[in-house]
N, C-alpha and C positions, 0 to 999 in steps of 0.2 A: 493752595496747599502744594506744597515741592515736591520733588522725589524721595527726599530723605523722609519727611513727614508722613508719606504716604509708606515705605517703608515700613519705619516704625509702626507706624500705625495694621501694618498687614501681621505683623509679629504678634500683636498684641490680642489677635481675632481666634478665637478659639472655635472649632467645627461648631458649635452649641451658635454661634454668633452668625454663621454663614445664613441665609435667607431659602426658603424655601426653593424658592425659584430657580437659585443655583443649583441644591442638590437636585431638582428638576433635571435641569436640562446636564447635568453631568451624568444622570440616572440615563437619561433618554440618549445621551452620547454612548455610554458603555454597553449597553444592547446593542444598540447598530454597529458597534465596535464586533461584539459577538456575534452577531449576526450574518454581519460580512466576513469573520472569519470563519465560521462555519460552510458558508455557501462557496467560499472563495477556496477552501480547503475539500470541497466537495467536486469543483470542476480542477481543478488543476490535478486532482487522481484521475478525474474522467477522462481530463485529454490525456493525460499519460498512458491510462489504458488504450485508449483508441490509437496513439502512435503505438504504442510495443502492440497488438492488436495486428494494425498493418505490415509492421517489419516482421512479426511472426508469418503470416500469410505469405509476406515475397521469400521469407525462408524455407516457406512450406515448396512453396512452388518452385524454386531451384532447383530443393533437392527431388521433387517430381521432376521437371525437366533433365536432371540428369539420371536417374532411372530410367523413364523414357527413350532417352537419347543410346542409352546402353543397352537397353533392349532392343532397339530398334534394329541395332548393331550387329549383334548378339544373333539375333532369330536370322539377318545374311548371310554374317558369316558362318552359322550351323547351314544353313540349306547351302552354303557352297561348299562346306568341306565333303557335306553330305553326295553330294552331286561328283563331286570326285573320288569320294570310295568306291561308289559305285560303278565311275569310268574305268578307274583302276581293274575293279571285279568283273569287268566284260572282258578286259582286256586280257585277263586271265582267264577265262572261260574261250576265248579265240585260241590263245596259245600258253598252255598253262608252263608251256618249258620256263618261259619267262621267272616264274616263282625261282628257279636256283641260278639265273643270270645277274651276275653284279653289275656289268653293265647295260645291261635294258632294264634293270629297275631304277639304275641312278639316269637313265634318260628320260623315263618315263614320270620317276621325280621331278626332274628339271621342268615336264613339261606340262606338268598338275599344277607347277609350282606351291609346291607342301617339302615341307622339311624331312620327314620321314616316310616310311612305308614297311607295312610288316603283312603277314600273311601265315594264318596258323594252320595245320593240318585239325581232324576230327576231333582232337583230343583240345584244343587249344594250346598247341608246342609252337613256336612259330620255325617255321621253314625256309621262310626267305625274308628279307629285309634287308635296306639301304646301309642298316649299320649292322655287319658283322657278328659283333661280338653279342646283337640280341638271339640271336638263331640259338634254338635251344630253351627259350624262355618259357617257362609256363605260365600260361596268361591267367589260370586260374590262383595264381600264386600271390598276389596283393587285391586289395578291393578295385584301386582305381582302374585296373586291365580284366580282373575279373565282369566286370560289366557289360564287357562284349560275348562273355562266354556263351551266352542266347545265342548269338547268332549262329552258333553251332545247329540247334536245333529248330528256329524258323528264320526262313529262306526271305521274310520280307522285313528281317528284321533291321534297325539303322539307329543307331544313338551318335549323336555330336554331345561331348559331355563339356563339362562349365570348365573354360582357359580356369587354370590352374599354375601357380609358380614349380618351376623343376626344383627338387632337390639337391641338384648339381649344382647349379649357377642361379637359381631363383626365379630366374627367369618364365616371362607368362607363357604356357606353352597348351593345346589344346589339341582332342584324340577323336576321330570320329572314325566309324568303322560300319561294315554293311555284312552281310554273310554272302561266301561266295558262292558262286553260280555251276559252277564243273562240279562242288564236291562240298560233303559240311565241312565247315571251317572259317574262320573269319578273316575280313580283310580292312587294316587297317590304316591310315594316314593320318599324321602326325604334324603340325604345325605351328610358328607363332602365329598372334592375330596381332596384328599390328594395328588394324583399324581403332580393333576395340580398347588395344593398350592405350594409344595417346589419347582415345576419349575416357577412359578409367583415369588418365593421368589428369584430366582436364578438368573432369566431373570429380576427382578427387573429395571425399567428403570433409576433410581437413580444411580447404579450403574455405566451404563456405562462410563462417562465420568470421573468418580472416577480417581484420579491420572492417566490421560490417558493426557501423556506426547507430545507434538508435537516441532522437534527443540528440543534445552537447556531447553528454559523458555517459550513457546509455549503451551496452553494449548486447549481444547475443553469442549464444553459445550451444552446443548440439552435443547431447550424450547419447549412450546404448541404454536400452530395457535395463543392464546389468549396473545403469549409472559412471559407466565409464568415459572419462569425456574424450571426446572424437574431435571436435574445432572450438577453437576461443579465438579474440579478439585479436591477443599478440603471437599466436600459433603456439605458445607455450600450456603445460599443465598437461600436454595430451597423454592419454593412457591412465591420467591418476581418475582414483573415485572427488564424487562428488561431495562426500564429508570430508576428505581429506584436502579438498579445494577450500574447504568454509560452510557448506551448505550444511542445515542442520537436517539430523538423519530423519528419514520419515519425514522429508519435506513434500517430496513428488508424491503424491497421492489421490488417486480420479487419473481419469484420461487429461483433465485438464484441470487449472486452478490456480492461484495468486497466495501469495502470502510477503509478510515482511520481514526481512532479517539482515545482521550487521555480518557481511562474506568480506572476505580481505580487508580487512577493516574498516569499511565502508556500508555506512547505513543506506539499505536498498528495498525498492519496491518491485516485486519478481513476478512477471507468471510465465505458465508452463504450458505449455501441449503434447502430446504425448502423438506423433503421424507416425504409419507403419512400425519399422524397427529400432526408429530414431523417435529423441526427447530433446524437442528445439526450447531453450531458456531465454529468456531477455531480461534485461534487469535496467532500472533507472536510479540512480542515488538520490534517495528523498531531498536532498539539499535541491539538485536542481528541478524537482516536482512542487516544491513548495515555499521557492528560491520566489518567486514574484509576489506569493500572498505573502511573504513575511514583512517585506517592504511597503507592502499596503498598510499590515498592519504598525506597520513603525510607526507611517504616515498618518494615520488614523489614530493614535494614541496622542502623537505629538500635537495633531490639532485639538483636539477631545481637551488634552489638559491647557493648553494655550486659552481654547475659548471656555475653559471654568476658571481657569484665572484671569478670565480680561473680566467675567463676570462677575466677580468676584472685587476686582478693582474697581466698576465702575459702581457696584454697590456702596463700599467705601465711600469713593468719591463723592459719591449724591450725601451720602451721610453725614459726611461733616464738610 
């Protein structure tokens, strides 16, 4: 019998004509076909969770490292500014003429090495100071100066308050102050923290999720409680919300959680964690999660119908 004959002859086989045995083992192909694509669609979300799993945890842990690291910082440079009010406030307790001397307070700056220095009478008015034009201030007259106003009233009192940008120049600038010693009133010095600025610049939270690769095309991303995003992939989006990124609203919900959704127009598999004040995201494009079972499954159809068609042939064949 030839090709052509055989041919013909397959044309002319209606399913009613096919033998048992075939719809068998095609029956028995198409399970294991399902089968494996169940199971193979079962671990390929699995490792996918376990990577974004792990890259969440090294995001957790940066952004702890740089908390840490700025605390760390943070609680030296308060106990040194602190240690210096205090120098200052002896100083003046030895010779309080000092308080309306320009130049032994601009010496005695230079030699605290602190940018400022102020010194209020009872009332909190300041009296003396490096720059001029604050003499005459009343300290009880904004929040952030009114704070040392205590020290008026006890003698062991000391605040270093959190570097803050100036309103002049923006500039990161930070106030610690003690109450003086000769008489109530407060004394204060004035600083940058330079330490803790280039580690704030370092520790930067923008930064983190900067090109921070998860998978092929898997990326991470870091919003606020308020859903405001803080770092992405290509440093762009920052400041916008997360609906207005693509995210659909009422997605974040639990401290933690997964779900699926099509963000930038790309179909992804997401989850979330929600650590301190920060919500680190990750996301995987279901294409490359399920980029290897599709291929299997190609493979497995294409054999699947090959061997019910050879079966199918050699039925034939024996037949006539």
């Amino acid at each position: 019998m030839n090709t052509m004959n055989i041919k013909q002859a397959m044309k002319k086989i209606s399913f009613r004509q096919i033998p048992a045995p075939v719809w068998y083992l095609a029956a028995v192909l198409a399970v294991m076909t399902g089968v494996a694509f169940t199971l193979q669609s079962g671990q390929s979300l699995e490792g996918a969770k376990k990577i974004i799993q792990l890259n969440m945890d090294d995001v957790e842990a940066t952004i702890q490292d740089y908390g840490k690291a700025m605390n760390s910082i943070r609680l030296e440079s308060d106990g040194q500014a602190i240690a210096k009010a205090h120098a200052f406030a002896y100083m003046i307790d030895l010779r309080p003429s000092i308080i309306g001397d320009e130049k032994e307070l601009e010496r005695i700056r230079k030699m605290l090495d602190v940018d400022e220095l102020h010194v209020s009478d009872k009332n909190g008015i300041l009296v003396g100071s490096t720059i001029p034009s604050y003499i005459g201030y009343d300290m009880a007259s904004s929040p952030q100066s009114k704070a040392f106003m205590l020290a008026i009233y006890y003698k062991d009192f000391e605040l270093a308050q959190k570097p803050q940008p100036k309103s002049v120049d923006n500039t990161l600038f930070q106030y610690a102050g003690v109450a003086r010693l000769d008489q109530p009133g407060i004394v204060q010095v004035g600083f940058k923290p330079e330490r803790l600025e280039r580690v704030m610049q370092t520790a930067d939270i923008q930064r983190v999720a900067k090109e921070w690769r998860i998978g092929a095309s898997g990326e991470a991303m870091i919003a606020d409680f308020d859903g405001k995003i803080l770092s992405t992939f290509d440093g762009r989006h920052l400041g916008e919300s997360l609906t207005a990124y693509g995210f659909p609203e009422k997605a974040f919900n639990g401290s933690e959680g997964e779900f699926r959704a099509t963000v930038q127009g790309e179909s992804n598999f997401i989850m979330y964690r929600f650590v301190d004040r920060n919500l680190i995201i990750a996301a995987i494009p279901q294409g490359e999660i399920y980029g290897e079972r599709n291929k299997n499954l190609i493979i497995m159809l294409l054999v699947s119908i090959s061997a019910v068609v050879l079966g199918a042939f050699i039925w034939m064949r024996d037949r006539h």
